[in-house]
VMD Tcl script that draws the C-alpha trace (Angstrom):
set ca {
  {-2.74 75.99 -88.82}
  {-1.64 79.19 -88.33}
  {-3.79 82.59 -87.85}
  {-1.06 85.25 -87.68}
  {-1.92 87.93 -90.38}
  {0.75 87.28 -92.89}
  {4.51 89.77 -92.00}
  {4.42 91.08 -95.36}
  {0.40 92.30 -94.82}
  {0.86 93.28 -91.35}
  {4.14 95.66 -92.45}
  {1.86 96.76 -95.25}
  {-0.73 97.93 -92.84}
  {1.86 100.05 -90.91}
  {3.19 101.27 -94.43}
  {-1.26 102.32 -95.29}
  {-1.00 103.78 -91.72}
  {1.91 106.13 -91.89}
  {0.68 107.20 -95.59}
  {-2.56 108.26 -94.01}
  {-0.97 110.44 -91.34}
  {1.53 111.99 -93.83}
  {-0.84 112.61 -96.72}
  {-4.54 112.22 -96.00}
  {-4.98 113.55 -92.93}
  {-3.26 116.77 -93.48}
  {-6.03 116.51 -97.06}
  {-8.82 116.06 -94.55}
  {-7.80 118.58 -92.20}
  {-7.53 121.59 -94.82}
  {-9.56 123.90 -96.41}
  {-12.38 123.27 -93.89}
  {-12.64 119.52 -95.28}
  {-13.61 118.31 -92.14}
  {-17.05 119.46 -93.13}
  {-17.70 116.42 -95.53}
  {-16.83 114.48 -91.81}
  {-18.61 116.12 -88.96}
  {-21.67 116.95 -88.14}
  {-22.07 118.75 -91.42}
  {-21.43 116.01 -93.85}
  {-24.68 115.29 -94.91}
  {-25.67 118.71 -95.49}
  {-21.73 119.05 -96.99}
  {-21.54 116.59 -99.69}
  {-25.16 116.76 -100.90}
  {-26.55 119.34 -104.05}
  {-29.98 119.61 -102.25}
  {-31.07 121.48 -105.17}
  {-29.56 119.69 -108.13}
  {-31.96 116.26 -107.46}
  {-29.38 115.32 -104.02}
  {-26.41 114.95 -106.28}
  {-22.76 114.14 -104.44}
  {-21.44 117.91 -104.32}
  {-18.49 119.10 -106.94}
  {-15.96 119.89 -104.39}
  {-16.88 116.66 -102.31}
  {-16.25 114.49 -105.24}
  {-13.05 116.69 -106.21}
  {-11.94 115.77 -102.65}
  {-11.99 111.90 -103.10}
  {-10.68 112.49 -106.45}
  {-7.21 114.23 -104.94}
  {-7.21 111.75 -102.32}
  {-7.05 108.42 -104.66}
  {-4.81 110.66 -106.74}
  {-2.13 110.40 -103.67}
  {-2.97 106.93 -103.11}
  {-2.64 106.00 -106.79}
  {1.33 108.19 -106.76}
  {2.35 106.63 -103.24}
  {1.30 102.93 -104.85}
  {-1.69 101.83 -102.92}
  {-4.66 102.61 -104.96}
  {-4.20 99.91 -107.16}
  {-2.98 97.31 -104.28}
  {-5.85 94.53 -105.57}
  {-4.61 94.98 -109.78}
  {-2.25 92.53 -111.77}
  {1.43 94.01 -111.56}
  {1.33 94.74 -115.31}
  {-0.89 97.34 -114.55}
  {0.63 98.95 -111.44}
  {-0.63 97.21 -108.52}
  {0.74 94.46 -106.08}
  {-1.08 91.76 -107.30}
  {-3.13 91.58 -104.23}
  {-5.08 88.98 -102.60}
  {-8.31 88.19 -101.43}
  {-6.99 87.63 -98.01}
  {-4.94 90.78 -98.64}
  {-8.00 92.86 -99.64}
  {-10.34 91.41 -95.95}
  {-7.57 92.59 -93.73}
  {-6.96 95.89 -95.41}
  {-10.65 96.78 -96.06}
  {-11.29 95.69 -92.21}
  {-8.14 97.49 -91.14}
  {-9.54 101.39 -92.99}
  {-12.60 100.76 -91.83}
  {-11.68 99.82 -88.10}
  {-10.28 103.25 -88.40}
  {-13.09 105.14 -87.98}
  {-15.42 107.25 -90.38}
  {-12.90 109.53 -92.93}
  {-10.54 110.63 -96.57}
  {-9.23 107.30 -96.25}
  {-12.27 105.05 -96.40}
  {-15.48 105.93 -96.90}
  {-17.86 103.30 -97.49}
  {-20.96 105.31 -98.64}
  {-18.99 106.46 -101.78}
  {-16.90 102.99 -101.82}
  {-13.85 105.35 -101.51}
  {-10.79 103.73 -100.30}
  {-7.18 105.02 -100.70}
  {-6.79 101.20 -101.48}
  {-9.43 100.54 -104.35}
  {-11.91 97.47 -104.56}
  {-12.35 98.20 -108.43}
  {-14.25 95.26 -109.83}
  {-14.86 97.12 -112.87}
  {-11.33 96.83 -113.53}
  {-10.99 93.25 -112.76}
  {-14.13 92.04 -115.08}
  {-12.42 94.56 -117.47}
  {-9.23 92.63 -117.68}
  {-10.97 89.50 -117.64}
  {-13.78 89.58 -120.37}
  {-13.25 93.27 -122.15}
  {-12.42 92.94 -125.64}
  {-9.28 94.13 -126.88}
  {-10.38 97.74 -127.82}
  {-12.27 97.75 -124.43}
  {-9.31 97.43 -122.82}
  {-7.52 100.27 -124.59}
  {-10.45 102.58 -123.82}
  {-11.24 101.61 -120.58}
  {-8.14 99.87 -118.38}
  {-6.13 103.09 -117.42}
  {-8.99 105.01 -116.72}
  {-10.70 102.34 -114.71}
  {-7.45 101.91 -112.53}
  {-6.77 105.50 -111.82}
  {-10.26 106.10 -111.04}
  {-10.81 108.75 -113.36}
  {-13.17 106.65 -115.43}
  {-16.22 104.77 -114.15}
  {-18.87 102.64 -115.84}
  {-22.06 101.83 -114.19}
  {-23.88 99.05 -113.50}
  {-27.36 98.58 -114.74}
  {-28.81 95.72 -114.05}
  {-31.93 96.00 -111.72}
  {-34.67 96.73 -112.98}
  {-37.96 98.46 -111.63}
  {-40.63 95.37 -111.79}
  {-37.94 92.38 -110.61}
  {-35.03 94.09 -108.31}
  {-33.41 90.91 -107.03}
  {-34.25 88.11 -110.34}
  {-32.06 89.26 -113.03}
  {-33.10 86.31 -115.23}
  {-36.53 87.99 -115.66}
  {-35.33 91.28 -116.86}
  {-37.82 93.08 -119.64}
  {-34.92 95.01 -120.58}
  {-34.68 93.62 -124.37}
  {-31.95 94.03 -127.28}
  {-32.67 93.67 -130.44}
  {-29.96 93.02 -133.34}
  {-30.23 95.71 -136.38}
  {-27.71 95.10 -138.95}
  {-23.92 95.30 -137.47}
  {-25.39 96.36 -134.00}
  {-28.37 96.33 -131.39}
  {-31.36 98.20 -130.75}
  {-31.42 98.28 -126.99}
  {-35.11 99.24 -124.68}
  {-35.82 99.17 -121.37}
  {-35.74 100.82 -117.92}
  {-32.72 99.97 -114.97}
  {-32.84 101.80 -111.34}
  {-30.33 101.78 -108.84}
  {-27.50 102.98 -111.52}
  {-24.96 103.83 -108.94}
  {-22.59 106.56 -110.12}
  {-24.82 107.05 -113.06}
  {-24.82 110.54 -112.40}
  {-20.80 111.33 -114.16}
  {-20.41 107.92 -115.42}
  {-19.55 107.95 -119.50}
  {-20.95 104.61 -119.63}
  {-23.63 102.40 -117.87}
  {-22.91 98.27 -118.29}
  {-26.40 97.66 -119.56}
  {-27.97 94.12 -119.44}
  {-30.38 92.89 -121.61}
  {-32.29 89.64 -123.37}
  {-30.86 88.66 -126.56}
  {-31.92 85.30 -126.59}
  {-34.41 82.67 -124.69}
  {-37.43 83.40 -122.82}
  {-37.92 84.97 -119.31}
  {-36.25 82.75 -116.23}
  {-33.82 81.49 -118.53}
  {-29.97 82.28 -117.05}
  {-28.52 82.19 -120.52}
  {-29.43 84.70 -123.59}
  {-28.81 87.90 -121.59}
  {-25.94 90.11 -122.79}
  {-23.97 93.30 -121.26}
  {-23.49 96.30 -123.70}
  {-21.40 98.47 -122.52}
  {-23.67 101.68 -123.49}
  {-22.31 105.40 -123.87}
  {-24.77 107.31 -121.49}
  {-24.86 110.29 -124.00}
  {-26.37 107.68 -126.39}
  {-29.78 109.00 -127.91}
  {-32.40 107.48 -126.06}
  {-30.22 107.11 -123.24}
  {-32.20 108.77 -120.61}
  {-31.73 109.68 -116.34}
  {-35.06 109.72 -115.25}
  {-34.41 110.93 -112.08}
  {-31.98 110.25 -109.17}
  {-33.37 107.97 -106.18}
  {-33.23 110.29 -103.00}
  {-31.99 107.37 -100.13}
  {-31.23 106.75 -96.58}
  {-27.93 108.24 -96.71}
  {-27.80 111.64 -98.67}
  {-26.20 112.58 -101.05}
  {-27.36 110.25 -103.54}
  {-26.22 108.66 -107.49}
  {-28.54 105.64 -107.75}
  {-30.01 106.58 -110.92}
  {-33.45 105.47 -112.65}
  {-32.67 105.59 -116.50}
  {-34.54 104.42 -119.36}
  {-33.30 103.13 -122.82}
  {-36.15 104.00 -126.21}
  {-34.20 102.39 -128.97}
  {-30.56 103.10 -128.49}
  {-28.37 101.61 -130.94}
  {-25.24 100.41 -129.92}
  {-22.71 98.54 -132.12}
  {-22.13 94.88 -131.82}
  {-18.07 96.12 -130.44}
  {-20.17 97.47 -127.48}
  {-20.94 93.98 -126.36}
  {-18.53 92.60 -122.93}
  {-17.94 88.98 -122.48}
  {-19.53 87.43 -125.22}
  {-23.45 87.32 -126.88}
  {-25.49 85.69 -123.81}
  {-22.77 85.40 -121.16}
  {-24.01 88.50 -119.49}
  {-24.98 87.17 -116.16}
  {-22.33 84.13 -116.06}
  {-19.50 86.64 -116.77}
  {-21.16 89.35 -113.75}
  {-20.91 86.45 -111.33}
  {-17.17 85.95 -111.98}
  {-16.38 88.96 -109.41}
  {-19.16 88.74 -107.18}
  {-17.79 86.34 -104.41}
  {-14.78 88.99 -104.57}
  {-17.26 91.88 -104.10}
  {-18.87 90.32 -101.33}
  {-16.51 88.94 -99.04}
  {-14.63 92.61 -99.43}
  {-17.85 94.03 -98.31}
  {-17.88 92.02 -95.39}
  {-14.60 93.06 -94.18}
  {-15.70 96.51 -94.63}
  {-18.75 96.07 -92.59}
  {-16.76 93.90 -89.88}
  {-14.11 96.78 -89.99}
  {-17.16 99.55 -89.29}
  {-18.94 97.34 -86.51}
  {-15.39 97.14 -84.65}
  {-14.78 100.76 -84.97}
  {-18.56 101.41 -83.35}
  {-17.56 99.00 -80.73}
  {-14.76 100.67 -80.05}
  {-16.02 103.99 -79.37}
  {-19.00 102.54 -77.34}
  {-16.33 100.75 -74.99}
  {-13.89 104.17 -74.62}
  {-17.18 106.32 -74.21}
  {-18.47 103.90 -71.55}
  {-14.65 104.35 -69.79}
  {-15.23 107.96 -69.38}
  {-18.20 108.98 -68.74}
  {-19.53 108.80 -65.51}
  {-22.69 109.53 -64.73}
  {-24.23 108.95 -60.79}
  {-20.51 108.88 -60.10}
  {-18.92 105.97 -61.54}
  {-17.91 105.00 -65.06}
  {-21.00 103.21 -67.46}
  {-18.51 100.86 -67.42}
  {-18.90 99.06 -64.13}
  {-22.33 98.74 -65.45}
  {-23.36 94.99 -66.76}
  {-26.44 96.33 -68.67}
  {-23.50 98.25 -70.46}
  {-20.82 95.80 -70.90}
  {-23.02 92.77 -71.82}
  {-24.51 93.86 -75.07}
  {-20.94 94.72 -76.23}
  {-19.64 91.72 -75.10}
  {-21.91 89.69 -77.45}
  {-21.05 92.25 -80.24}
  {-17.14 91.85 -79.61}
  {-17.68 87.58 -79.61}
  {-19.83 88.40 -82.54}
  {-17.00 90.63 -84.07}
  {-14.26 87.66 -83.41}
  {-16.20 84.61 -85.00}
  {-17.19 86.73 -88.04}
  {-13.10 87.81 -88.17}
  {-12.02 84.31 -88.42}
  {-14.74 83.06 -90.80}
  {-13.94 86.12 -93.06}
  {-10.00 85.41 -93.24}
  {-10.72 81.44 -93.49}
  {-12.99 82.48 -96.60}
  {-10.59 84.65 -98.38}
  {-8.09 82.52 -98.16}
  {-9.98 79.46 -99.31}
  {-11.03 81.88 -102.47}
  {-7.10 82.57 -102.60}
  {-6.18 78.51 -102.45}
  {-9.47 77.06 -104.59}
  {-11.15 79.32 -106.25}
  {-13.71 82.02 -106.25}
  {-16.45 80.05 -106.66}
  {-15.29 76.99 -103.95}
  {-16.41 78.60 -101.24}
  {-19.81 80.29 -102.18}
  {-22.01 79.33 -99.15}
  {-19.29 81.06 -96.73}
  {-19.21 83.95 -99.06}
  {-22.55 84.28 -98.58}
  {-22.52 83.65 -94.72}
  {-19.51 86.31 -94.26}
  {-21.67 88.70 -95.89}
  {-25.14 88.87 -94.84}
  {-24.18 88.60 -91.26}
  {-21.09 91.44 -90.99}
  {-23.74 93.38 -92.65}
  {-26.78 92.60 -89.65}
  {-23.71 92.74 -87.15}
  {-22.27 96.43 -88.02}
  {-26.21 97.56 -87.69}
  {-26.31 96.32 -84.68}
  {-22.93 97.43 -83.68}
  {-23.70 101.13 -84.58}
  {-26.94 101.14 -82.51}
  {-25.75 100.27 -79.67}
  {-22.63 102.56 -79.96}
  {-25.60 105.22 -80.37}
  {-27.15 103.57 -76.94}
  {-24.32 103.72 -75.11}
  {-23.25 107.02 -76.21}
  {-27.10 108.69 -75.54}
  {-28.07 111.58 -76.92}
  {-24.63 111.61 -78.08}
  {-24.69 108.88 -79.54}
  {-28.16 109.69 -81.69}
  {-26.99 113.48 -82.95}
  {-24.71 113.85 -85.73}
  {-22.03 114.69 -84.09}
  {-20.86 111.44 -83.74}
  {-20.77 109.43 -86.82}
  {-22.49 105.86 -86.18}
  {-25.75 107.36 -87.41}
  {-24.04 107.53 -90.88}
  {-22.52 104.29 -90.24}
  {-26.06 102.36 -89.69}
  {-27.57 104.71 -92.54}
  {-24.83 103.31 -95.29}
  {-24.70 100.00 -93.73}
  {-28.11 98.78 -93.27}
  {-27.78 99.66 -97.38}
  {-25.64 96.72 -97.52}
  {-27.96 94.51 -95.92}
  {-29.95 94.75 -99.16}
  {-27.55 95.62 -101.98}
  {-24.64 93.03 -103.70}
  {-28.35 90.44 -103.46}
  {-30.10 91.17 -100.01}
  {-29.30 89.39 -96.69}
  {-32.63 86.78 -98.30}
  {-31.12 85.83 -101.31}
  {-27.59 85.83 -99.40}
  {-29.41 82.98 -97.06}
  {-31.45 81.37 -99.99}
  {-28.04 80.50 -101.81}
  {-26.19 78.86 -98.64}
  {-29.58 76.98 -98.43}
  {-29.08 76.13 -102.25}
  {-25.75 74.43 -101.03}
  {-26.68 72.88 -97.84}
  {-29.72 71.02 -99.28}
  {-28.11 69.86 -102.30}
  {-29.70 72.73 -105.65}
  {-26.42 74.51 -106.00}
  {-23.15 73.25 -106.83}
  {-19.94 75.01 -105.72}
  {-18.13 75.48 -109.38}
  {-18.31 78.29 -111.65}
  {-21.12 79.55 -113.90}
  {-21.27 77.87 -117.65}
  {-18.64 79.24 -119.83}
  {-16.24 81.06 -116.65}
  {-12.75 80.13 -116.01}
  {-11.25 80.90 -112.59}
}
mol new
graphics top color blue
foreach p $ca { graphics top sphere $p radius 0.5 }
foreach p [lrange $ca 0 end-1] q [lrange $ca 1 end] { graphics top cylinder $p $q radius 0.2 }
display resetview
């Protein structure tokens, strides 16, 4: 067995590094950009008076700096080669995400807008994989550049977690559907052409099959934003929409008339485990700066360092930090060697606890650090603020430990949904 990160990766990370210094942080550093970093950024990137919308410029900013990713031939690092990218990995795609994220709090990655200069575009991949053949010509360039985004509705107000009891309902009216319901937590809803609506087509509440994805213009009459959901981390574009008979045509359906959920589940493992490096990556970074801080500073005339009550609770973090690492890498590659769907439990494991651990790991950075540590002038207040997020988001850390139960006592089966291919 060997551990090494792969040569090729490892040059690749040098290669993301020296991109970074050449071309994002000069973008970061101009213009007074840092204010979407520091202290500010809150107050920065947030319309306070347009219902907490993500500011123009701040969103113009991310859009330049995938722009220079996408030219310099990392954006699209996780996308077949046929459509400009390097064919990455899943094992490729841990190490990377943990690498920007290790990194520390800016242009490159930031995880409260899922920005990365290398992109974790699962729209694009369920695109490619299910998207009919005129979806593809509408959607597949845009989706990859990041110029085009479709949402993702499918929680819904009365059931959040259970999908399969969704009141959202659709209707068929001649050569198309008559769609009605209500979805929350619409990220990007608030510029996105298009929200990936689910609804019940066939079979009664509970039931996995008979719920379909339309893929539903958001300029559609009766398409509505209710209003955007003000969060824990500011600014915000989790929308609340409703749907009072909008028609859509049957070409609007993605991955086939009650597939909906089986075809969503396809990329999920990949979502996850990325997530997990991302939150590893964050918790390492807080740990970090908690150890260098605790170096310096030296109050009663020696360094926090010497201290036990300081190095202890790190220590645990850093052990915490290294088993998570290894389980994380093991997973991906497993995913790489057998399959998405082999190693669901450990998906599941990687992800609820890299979530719990960066929480933890951004507290006590803000501990060590004092008052420091708790203004916002240092930046693991944002970090706990996006992260604990995570902790309920992609199926909260619950259902993340109800499905590894599923597998260890025997109700779940590691193998794809009905009707998906690996």
């Amino acid at each position: 067995m060997n551990f090494d990160i792969p040569a090729e990766l490892a040059a690749y990370l040098d290669e993301l590094d020296a991109f970074i210094e050449a071309e994002i942080k000069p973008l970061e550093a101009q213009d007074d950009n840092m204010r979407f970093f520091d202290h500010r950024r809150e107050h920065a990137r947030t319309d306070w008076d347009n219902d907490g919308r993500p500011r123009h410029d701040w969103e113009a900013l991310l859009a330049e700096a995938r722009r220079r990713a996408d030219a310099a031939g990392h954006f699209r690092y996780a996308f077949p080669k046929e459509f400009g990218g390097r064919d990455g990995t899943n094992l490729g795609m841990a190490i990377i995400r943990e690498h920007l994220a290790t990194r520390g709090l800016g242009l490159h990655c930031d995880l409260q807008n899922e920005h990365a200069i290398v992109a974790n575009n699962i729209g694009l991949l369920l695109m490619l994989n299910y998207g009919s053949e005129e979806q593809k010509a509408e959607w597949v360039e845009p989706l990859a550049t990041g110029d085009g985004f479709i949402a993702f509705g499918i929680t819904e107000p009365n059931h959040g977690s259970d999908a399969t009891h969704m009141e959202t309902t659709a209707v068929r009216d001649g050569d198309g559907w008559r769609i009605n319901g209500e979805k929350t937590w619409n990220t990007g809803i608030h510029t996105a052409p298009a929200d990936l609506i689910f609804a019940r087509t066939d079979g009664k509440a509970g039931d996995g099959n008979g719920i379909t994805a339309f893929i539903v213009p958001t300029n559609a009459e009766g398409f509505k934003l209710e209003e955007l959901l003000w969060t824990f981390n500011m600014p915000t574009d989790h929308g609340h929409i409703s749907l009072n008979n909008v028609y859509v045509p049957d070409s609007a359906i993605f991955g086939g008339e009650g597939r909906g959920l089986q075809v969503v589940q396809h990329f999920f493992n990949e979502n996850r485990i990325r997530q997990a490096a991302s939150s590893l990556g964050a918790a390492q970074f807080c740990i970090n700066e908690a150890v260098s801080y605790a170096q310096e500073r030296k109050p009663f005339g020696k360094a926090l360092a010497t201290n036990q009550g300081i190095q202890f609770p790190l220590v645990e973090l850093q052990t915490q930090c290294e088993l998570v690492r290894a389980l994380v890498q093991k997973t991906a590659w497993q995913m790489d060697t057998y399959g998405a769907f082999s190693v669901s439990d450990k998906v599941s494991m990687c992800n609820y606890w890299s979530n719990r651990l960066c929480c933890e790991a951004a507290d006590r950075a803000m501990q060590v650090h004092g008052g420091l540590g708790y203004s916002r002038h240092k930046p693991f207040e944002h970090i706990y603020r996006h992260h604990r997020r995570y902790r309920i988001t992609e199926g909260a850390e619950e259902i993340q430990m109800r499905r590894i139960a599923g597998y260890m006592f025997g109700f779940m089966s590691q193998r794809a949904p009905k009707g998906v291919t690996e």
